[in-house]
C-alpha positions as CSV (number, residue, x, y, z in Angstrom):
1,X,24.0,83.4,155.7
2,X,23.6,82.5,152.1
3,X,25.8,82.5,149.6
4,X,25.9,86.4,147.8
5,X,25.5,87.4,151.4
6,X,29.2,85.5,152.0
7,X,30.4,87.2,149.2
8,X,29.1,90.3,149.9
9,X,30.9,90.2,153.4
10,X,34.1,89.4,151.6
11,X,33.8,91.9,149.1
12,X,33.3,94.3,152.0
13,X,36.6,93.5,154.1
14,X,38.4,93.7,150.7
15,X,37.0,97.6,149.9
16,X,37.3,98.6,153.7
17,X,40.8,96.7,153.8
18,X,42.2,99.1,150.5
19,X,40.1,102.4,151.6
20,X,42.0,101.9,155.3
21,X,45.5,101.7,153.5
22,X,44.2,104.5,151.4
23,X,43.4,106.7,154.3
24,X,46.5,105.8,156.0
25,X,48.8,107.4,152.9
26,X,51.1,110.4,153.7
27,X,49.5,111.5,149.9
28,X,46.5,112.5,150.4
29,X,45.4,114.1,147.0
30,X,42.1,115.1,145.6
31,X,42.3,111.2,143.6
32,X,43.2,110.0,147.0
33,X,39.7,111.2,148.5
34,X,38.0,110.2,145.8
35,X,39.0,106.6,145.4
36,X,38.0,106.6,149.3
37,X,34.6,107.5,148.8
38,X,34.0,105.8,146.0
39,X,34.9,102.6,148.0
40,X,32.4,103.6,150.8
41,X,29.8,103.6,147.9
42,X,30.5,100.2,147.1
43,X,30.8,99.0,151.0
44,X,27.1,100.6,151.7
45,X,26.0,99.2,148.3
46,X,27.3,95.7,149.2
47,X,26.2,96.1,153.3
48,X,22.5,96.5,152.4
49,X,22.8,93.9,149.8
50,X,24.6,91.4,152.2
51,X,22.3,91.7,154.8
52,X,19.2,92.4,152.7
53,X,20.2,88.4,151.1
54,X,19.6,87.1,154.3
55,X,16.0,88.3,155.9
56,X,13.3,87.0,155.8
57,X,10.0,89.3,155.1
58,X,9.9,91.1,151.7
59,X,9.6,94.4,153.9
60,X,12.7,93.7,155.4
61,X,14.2,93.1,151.9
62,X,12.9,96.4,150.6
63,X,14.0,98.1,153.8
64,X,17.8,97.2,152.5
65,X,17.6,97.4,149.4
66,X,16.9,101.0,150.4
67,X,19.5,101.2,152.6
68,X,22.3,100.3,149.7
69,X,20.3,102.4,147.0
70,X,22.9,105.6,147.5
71,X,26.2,103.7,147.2
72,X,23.8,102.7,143.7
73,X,23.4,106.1,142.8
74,X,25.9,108.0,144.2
75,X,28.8,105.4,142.6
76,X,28.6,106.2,139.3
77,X,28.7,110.4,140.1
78,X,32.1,109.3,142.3
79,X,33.5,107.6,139.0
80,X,33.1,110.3,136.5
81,X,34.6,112.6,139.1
82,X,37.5,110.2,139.6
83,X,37.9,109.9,136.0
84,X,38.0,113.5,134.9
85,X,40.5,114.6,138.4
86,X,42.8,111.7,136.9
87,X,43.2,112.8,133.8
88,X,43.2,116.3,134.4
89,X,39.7,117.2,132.5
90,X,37.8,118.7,135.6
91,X,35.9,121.8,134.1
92,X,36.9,124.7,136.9
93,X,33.3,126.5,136.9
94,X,31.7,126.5,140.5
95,X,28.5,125.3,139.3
96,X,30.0,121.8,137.8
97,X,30.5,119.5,140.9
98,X,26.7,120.5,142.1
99,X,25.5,119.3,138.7
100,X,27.7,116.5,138.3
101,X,26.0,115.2,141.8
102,X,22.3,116.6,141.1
103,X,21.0,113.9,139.3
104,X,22.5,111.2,142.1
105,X,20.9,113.3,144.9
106,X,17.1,113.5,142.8
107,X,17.0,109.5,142.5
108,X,18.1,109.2,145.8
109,X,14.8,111.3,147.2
110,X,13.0,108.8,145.1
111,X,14.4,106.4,146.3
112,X,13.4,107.8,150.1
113,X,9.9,107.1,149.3
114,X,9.4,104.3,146.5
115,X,11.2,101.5,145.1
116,X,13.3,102.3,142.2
117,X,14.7,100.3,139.4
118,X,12.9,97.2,140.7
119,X,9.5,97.1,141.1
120,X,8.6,94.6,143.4
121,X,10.8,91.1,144.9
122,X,10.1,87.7,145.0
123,X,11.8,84.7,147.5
124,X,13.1,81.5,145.8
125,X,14.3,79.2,148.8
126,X,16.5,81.4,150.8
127,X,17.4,83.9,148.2
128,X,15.7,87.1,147.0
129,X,14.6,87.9,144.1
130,X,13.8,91.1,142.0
131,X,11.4,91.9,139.2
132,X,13.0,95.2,137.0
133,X,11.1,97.8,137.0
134,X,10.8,98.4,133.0
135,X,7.5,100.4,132.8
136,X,8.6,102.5,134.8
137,X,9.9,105.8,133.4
138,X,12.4,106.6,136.2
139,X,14.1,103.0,136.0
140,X,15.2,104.2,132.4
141,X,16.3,107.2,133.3
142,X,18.7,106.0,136.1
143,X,20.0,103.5,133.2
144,X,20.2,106.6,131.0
145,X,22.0,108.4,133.9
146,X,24.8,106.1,134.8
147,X,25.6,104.8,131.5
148,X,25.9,108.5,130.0
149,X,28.3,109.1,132.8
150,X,30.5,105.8,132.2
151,X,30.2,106.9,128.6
152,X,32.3,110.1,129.8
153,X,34.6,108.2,132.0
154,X,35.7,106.2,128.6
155,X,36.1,109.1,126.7
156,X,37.9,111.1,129.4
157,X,40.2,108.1,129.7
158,X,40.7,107.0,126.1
159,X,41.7,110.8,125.5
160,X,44.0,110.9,128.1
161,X,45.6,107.5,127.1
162,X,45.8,108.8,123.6
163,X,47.4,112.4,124.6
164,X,49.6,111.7,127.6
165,X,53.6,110.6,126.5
166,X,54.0,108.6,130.0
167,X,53.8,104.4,129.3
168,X,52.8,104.0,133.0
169,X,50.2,106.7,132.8
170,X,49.0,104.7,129.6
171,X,48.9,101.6,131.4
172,X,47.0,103.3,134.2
173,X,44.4,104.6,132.4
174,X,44.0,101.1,129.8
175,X,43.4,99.2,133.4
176,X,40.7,101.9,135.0
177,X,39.0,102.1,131.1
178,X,38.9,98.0,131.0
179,X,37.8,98.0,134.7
180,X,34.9,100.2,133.8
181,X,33.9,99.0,131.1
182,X,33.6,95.3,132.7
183,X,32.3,96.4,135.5
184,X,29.3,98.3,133.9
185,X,28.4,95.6,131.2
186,X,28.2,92.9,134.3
187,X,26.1,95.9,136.6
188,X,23.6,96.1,133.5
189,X,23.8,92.4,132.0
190,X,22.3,90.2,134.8
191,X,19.8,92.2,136.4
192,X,18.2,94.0,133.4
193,X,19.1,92.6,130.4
194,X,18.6,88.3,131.3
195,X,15.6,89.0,133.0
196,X,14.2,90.9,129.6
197,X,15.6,87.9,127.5
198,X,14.7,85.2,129.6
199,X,11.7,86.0,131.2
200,X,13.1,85.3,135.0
201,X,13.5,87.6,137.8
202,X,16.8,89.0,138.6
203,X,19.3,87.6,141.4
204,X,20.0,91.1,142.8
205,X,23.5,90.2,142.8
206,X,25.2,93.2,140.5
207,X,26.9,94.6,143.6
208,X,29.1,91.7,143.9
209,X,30.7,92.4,140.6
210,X,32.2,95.6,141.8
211,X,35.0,93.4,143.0
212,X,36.1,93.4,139.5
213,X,36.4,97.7,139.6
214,X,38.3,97.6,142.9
215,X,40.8,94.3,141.9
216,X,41.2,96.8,138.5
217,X,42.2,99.8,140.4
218,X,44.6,98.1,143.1
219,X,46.1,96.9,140.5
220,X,46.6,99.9,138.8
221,X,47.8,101.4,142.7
222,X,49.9,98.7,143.5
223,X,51.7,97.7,139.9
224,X,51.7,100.6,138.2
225,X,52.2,103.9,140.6
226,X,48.5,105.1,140.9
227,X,47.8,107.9,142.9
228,X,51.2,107.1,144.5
229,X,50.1,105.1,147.8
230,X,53.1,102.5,147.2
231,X,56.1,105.3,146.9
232,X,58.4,103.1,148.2
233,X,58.1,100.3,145.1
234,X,58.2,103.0,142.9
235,X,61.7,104.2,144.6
236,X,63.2,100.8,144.1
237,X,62.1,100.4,141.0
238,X,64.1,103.7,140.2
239,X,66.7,102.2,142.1
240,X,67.1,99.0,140.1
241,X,68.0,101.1,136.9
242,X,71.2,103.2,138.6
243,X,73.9,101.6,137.2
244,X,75.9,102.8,140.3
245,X,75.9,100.7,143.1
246,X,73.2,101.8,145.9
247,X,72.8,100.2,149.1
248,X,70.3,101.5,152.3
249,X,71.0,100.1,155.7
250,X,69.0,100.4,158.2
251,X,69.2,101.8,161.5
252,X,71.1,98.4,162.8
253,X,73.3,98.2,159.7
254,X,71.3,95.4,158.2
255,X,71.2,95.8,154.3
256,X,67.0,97.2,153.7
257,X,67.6,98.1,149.5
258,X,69.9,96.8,147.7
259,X,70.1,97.3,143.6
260,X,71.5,94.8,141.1
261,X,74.4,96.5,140.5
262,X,75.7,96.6,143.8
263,X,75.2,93.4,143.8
264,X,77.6,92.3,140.7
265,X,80.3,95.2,142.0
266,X,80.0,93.8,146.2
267,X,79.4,90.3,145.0
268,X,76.5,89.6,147.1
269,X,73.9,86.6,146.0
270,X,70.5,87.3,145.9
271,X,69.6,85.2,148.9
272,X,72.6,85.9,151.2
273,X,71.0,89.3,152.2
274,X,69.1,88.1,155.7
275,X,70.5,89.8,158.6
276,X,73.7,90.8,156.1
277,X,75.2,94.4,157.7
278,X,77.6,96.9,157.1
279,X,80.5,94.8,159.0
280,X,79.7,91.8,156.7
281,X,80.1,93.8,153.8
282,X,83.4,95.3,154.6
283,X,85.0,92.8,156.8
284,X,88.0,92.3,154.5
285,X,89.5,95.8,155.2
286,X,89.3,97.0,159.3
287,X,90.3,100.4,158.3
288,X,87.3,101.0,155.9
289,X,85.2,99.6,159.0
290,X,87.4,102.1,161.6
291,X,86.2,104.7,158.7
292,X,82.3,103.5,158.9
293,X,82.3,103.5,162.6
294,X,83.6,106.9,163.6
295,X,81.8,108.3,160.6
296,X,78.4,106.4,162.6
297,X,79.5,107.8,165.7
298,X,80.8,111.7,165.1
299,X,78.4,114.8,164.4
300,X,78.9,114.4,160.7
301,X,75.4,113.1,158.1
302,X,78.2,112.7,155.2
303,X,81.2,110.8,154.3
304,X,83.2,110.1,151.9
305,X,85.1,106.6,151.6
306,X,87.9,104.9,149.3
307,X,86.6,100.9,149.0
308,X,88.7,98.6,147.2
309,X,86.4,95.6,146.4
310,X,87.5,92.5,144.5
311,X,90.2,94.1,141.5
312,X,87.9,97.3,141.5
313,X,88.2,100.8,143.7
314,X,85.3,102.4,144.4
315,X,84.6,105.9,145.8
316,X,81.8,105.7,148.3
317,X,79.7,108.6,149.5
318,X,77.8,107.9,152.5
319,X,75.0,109.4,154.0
320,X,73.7,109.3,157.3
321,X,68.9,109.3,156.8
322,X,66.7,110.5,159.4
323,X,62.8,110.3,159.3
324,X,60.3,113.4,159.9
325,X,60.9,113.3,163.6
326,X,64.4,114.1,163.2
327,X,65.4,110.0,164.5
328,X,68.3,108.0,162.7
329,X,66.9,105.6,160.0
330,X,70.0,104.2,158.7
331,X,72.9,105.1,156.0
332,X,72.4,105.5,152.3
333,X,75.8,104.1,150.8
334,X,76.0,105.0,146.5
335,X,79.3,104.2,145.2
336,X,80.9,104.6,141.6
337,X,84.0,103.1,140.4
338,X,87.3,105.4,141.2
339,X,88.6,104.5,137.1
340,X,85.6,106.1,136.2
341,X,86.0,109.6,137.9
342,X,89.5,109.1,136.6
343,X,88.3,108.8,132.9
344,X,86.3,112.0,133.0
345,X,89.2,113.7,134.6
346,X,91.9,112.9,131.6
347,X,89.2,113.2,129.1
348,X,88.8,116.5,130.0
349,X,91.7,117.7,131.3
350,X,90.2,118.5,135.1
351,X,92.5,119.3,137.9
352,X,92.1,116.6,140.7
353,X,90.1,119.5,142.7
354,X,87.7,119.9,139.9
355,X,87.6,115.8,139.8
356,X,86.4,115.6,143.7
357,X,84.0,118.1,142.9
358,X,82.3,115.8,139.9
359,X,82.3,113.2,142.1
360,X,80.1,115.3,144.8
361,X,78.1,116.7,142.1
362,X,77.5,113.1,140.9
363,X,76.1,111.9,144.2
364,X,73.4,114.8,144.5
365,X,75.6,117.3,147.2
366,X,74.5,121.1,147.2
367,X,76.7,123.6,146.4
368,X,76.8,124.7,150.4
369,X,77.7,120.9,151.2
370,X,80.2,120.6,149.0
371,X,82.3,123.5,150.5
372,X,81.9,122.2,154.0
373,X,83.5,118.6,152.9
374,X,86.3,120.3,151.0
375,X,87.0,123.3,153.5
376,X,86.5,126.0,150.8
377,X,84.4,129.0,150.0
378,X,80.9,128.1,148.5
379,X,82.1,130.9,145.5
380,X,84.9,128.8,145.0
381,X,83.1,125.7,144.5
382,X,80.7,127.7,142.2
383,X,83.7,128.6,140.1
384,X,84.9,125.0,139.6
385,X,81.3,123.9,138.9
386,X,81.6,126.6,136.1
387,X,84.9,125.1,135.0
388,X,84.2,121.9,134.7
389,X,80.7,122.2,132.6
390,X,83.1,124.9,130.6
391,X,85.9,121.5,129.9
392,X,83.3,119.3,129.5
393,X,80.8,121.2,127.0
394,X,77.7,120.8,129.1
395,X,75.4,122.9,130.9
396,X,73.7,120.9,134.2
397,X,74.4,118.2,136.7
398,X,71.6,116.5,134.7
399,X,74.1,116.8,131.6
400,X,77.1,115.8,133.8
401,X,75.3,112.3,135.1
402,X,74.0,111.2,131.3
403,X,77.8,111.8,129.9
404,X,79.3,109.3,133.0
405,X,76.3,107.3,131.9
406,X,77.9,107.0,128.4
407,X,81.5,106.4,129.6
């Protein structure tokens, strides 16, 4: 094999490798689809050129370079789709999509019968070698074509980057633009416009920047939120700014998330976590661990523990997870410090019923769940709810959480 044909192959694992995890995602969005079939573009794209580096005959070369002509011509149709679903600038007449595509599906019947963009290829060693096609009328209107349409994917994207309020949306949008744009002046620089300056034939090679694209977009995926295929990072990076302690065990009470604050409050070092469980935790008080145990072990998904740790007493809500099968995944343990529930309470003048119910409201509970833990009617709990935003001149939970926030 020679050496674009290696890289090729490499570049092909990597775009299969991403469109599998791609498939694989519970969020399977219109983007989602997209991104997929824009990435079996590139792989047929960078198949025909891969194997089309390594024959031998010039019919065998033309015969690939065939083959990889509609990932060519359909890519480009994918990307201004992609573009305009992102940032929310799809037009919603019927008649769009079939246009968007017609010009893709007209070259490609060319294509069928006749080379296109090159006009004939030469072999230098082991390596082929292509000759643009620049009298030809068609070759400049594919260039025409494509470059219109990643004219649109920069204006689609810029406006959007411009309009939207969301700094990871920005930064989203400034990594697909740059992607694009590098991508494209690479696609036109060494086939077309060398060969025109120089006088040489082109290496055939364009493909293999698409790697440049694909590296821009998982980066935009895995970094900054993208189409949502990593939701867990994106939940711990939530986590990491609770101020509250938050700790997940999983389903053998080893610690799986842990944020920094629960680190400061349950003293924990950053690389003491291996194999650390519930037990560990806990270990200096057998009665909080009789509590954790027969909380594990009775009918009950929540609980609600006193924890003194260090000179500080928390109040720990715990809640038993289960995933979509209905199986035990492990315990969700957010604590907050007792003096702080205490603080709102005689800042406000609560009564100490009104006080357990901040501290339910605080940890996300229903209305409905909060009756059940505190054995009273769900009007009543209502009514204290109504109290308590009353004392404490606010209107939500959302309201409630900010002004702990601030204490």
């Amino acid at each position: 094999m020679t050496l674009p044909s290696i890289i090729a192959l490499v570049e092909i694992i990597i775009a299969s490798t991403i469109a599998f995890l791609t498939l694989l995602s519970k969020n399977r969005t219109q983007l989602n689809n997209l991104f997929i079939l824009m990435l079996l573009c590139l792989i047929i794209w960078l198949f025909g050129g891969m194997i089309g580096y390594s024959v031998e005959t010039k019919e065998e070369a033309i015969f690939w370079f065939k083959f990889a002509s509609p990932g060519f011509l359909f890519l480009h149709a994918c990307t201004l789709h992609f573009c305009l679903v992102y940032t929310g600038s799809l037009p919603k007449r019927r008649l769009f999509l079939p246009l968007l595509y017609l010009p893709s599906v007209i070259f490609f019947l060319f294509s069928i019968n006749r080379l296109i963009v090159f006009s004939d290829f030469f072999q230098t060693g082991n390596i082929w070698l292509g000759a643009p096609a620049y009298g030809d009328p068609l070759f400049y209107l594919i260039i025409l074509h494509y470059t219109a349409y990643y004219i649109l994917c920069f204006i689609v994207l810029l406006r959007f980057r411009r309009r939207t309020e969301s700094r990871m949306k920005q930064t989203q949008s400034l990594i697909i633009f740059l992607s694009i744009l590098i991508t494209e002046i690479l696609f036109n620089l060494e086939p077309f416009v060398l060969p025109l300056i120089t006088g040489k034939h082109s290496f055939l090679c364009s493909q293999l920047f698409s790697i440049i694209w694909v590296a821009g977009i998982w980066i935009a995926i895995f970094f900054y939120g993208l189409m949502d295929l990593f939701p867990a990072k994106t939940y711990m990076e939530m986590l990491y700014q609770i101020s509250s302690p938050v700790i997940l065990f999983d389903p053998e009470d080893r610690i799986s998330l842990i944020n920094d604050s629960a680190r400061t409050d349950f003293n924990i070092a950053k690389g003491n976590l291996k194999n650390l469980k519930i037990t560990d935790l806990f270990r200096d008080s057998e009665t909080v661990l009789d509590q954790i145990k027969y909380f594990k072990n009775n009918g009950e998904n929540n609980a609600t523990l006193d924890i003194i740790k260090g000179n500080k007493q928390f109040r720990c809500g715990f809640t038993k997870l289960f995933n979509r099968f209905g199986e035990y995944s492990g315990v969700l343990l957010v604590a907050r410090e007792k003096q702080e529930i205490e603080n709102i309470r005689n800042s406000f003048n609560l009564t100490k019923r009104e006080s357990e119910i901040v501290f339910y409201l605080l940890h996300g509970r229903a209305n409905k769940e909060i009756s059940q833990e505190l054995g009273i009617a769900p009007r009543t709990v209502k009514a204290h709810i109504t109290s308590i935003y009353s004392k404490c001149n606010i209107k939500n939970r959302i309201e409630l959480i900010r002004m702990m926030e601030m204490k």
